[in-house]
C-alpha positions, 0 to 999 in steps of 0.5 A: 359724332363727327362722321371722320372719327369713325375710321380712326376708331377702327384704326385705333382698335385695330391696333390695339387688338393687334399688340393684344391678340398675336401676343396672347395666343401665342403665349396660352393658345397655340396652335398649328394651321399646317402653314410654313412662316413664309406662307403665314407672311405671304398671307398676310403681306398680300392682305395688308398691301390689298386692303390699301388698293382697295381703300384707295378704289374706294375713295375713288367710288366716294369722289365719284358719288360727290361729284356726280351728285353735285353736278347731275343733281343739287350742291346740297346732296353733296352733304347728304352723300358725305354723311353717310356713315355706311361709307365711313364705316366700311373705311374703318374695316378696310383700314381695321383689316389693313393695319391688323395685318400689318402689325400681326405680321411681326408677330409671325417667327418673333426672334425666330420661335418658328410660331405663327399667330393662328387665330390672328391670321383667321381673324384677317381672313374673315375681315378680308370676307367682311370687306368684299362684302362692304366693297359690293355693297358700296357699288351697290349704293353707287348703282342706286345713284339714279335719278329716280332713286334719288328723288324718292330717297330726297322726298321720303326724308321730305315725308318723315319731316313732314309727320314729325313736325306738323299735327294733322289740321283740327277742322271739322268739315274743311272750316278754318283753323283758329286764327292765333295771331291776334295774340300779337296785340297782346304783347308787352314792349321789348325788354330785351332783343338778342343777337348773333356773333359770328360767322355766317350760319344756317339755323338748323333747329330750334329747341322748343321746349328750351326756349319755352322753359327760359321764357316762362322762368323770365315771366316772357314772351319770345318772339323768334326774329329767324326761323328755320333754315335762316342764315344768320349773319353777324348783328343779326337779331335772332329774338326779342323778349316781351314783357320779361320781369325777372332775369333772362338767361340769353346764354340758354336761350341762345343755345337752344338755337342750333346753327350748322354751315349748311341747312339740314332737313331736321324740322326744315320741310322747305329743305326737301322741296328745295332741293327737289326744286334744284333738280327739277331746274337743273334738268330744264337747264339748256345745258340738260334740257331733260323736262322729264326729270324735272316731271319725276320731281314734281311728282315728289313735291306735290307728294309733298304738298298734299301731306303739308296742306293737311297739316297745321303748320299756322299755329306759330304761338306756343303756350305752356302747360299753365296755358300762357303764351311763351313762344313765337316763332316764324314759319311759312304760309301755304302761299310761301309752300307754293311759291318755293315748290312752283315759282322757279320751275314755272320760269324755266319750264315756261317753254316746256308743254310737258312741264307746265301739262304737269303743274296744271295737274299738281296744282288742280289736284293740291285744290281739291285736296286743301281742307280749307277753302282759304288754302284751296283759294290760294292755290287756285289763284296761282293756277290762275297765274299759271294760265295767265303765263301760257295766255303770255307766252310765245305758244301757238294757239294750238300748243296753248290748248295743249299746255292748259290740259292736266296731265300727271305724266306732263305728255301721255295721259291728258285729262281735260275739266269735261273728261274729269267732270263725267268721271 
């Protein structure tokens, strides 16, 4: 559901149960609060005028959180922060008690019956009680918009990704995983290739077992041409059909492929290490020059990267329950993982001791996690990379001796390869 209906839910219900409640207790229930008319449409005047200065104060708070997450941290938060549906939810008891105060006003002295609608007027107090509380929880939230919070909520929608989609790695004493890719030999020519129409859209999901039901009906193997978090653009080819000897429905097919105008972090664990990436180079901007905001974010990345490099995230061919293979589809090597979660921050913290301190400790440390000997291979040569950059820089002798040191909180806690052999 689209986040902007939920307010005009409320303002819709509010409305109804304000044609509904005033009228019907007036009619069957009575009752006398020892309230005069004019206090009851005193109440109720300030409650209504209220509630719209305070709406307005809370758009104000929601503009604030958009524009102070887009420029102090990623453009890509900005959706996170305007989905939030706590925020609409609160719009929509702010604009409920607003709009029932208002009508319920009417029913206050109806052609001069001298009758209050007293339950009506209870009901505003208690949804005035409701909306201070969303209000505080609403400055709370805003509160909780320091960086240290944002990095851990950005990598712990990175984690949760991560357990969901990828099956721990099946080898048995760090041997390599089953190469699967021989597979590919194996196909049959391309008997139908589909492409996208359209604007401009980001893949944000594939329906698995939708597109393996459509390629085994069709008696098929589909390949992916574009994984996820892909842009498509008009005439781009989203996947080609092997061997298919019955009719291939690229209706179904192509509706197993959800497309958004943004990436999102569903099946996307590249999403949370992009935008953690964008905060840390942000920080190392000139503009900012804070390095240790971008050491905060590489310790939610390598987070990261040691629960991926546990993970098989290589088995890209899919079979179906009789066994035969259905479905390719592309996904990231562990070289790519390494590349996008350390190539951006290496160049603009190559100035920075402190951040390089910092990657030499992340990197050192995704080696000695890696199950397998190819993927603690690939992340050494890329420590060896890191090191030829600081043999290349414009460092002294001496600050190149401190830049190659490991150290998790880039400058405080140096642990050098004899400290960390004796221990």
């Amino acid at each position: 559901m689209r986040v902007w209906i939920i307010p005009m839910i409320y303002v819709l219900g509010a409305f109804a149960c304000s044609q509904v409640l005033p009228r019907f207790e007036l009619a069957y229930l009575p009752q006398h609060l020892g309230i005069s008319v004019s206090s009851a449409q005193a109440c109720l005047s300030a409650a209504a005028s209220g509630m719209m200065a305070l709406t307005g104060v809370v758009f104000a708070l929601a503009f604030i959180m958009v524009q102070f997450s887009a420029v102090a941290y990623s453009p890509r938060l900005v959706r996170w922060f305007v989905n939030n549906r706590a925020l609409y939810h609160s719009i929509g008891v702010f604009s409920f008690t607003f709009v029932f105060a208002f009508f319920a006003l009417v029913w206050v002295d109806r052609n001069g019956s001298g009758k209050i609608p007293g339950y009506s007027i209870q009901m505003v107090g208690v949804l005035l009680m409701v909306s201070m509380f969303l209000f505080v929880r609403l400055v709370q939230h805003v509160v909780s918009l320091q960086i240290g919070n944002v990095l851990h909520a950005v990598g712990n929608r990175g984690r949760e990704v991560i357990e969901a989609g990828f099956r721990p790695l099946c080898a048995k004493h760090g041997a390599e995983p089953e190469p699967t890719c021989i597979e590919t030999s194996r196909l049959r020519p391309v008997s139908q290739t589909v492409t996208y129409s359209g604007y401009p859209r980001a893949v944000t999901r594939l329906e698995i077992d939708g597109l393996v039901s459509e390629a085994r009906m069709s008696g098929g193997i589909i390949a992916m041409a574009c994984g996820v978090g892909d842009t498509l653009v008009d005439g781009s080819v989203i996947m080609r059909v092997h061997g298919a000897t019955s009719g291939f429905s690229e209706e179904n097919a192509v509706r197993a492929v959800h497309l958004g105008t943004e990436r999102t972090f569903e099946q996307d664990p590249k999403y949370p290490i992009r935008i953690l990436v964008d905060i840390a180079i942000r920080a190392l901007s000139p503009a900012i020059n804070d390095p240790t905001t971008a050491v905060q974010a590489i310790d939610q990345i390598e987070d990261l990267l040691r629960r991926l490099v546990r993970k098989d995230f290589d088995a890209a061919f899919i079979k179906d329950k009789q066994g035969d293979l259905r479905l390719i589809i592309l996904l990231p090597a562990w070289d790519d993982y390494l590349a996008l979660a350390f190539d951006e921050i290496r160049q603009f913290g190559a100035t920075s001791i402190q951040v390089i301190r910092r990657l030499r400790s992340a990197l050192s440390g995704l080696a000695d996690a890696s199950p397998t000997e190819t993927r603690a291979d690939v992340t050494r040569r890329y420590l060896k990379q890191l090191d030829l950059g600081i043999d290349h820089s414009q460092f002294d002798s001496e600050d190149r001796n401190k830049a190659k040191q490991e150290d998790r909180q880039g400058l405080g806690l140096s642990r050098r390869q004899e400290v960390g052999r004796a221990y």
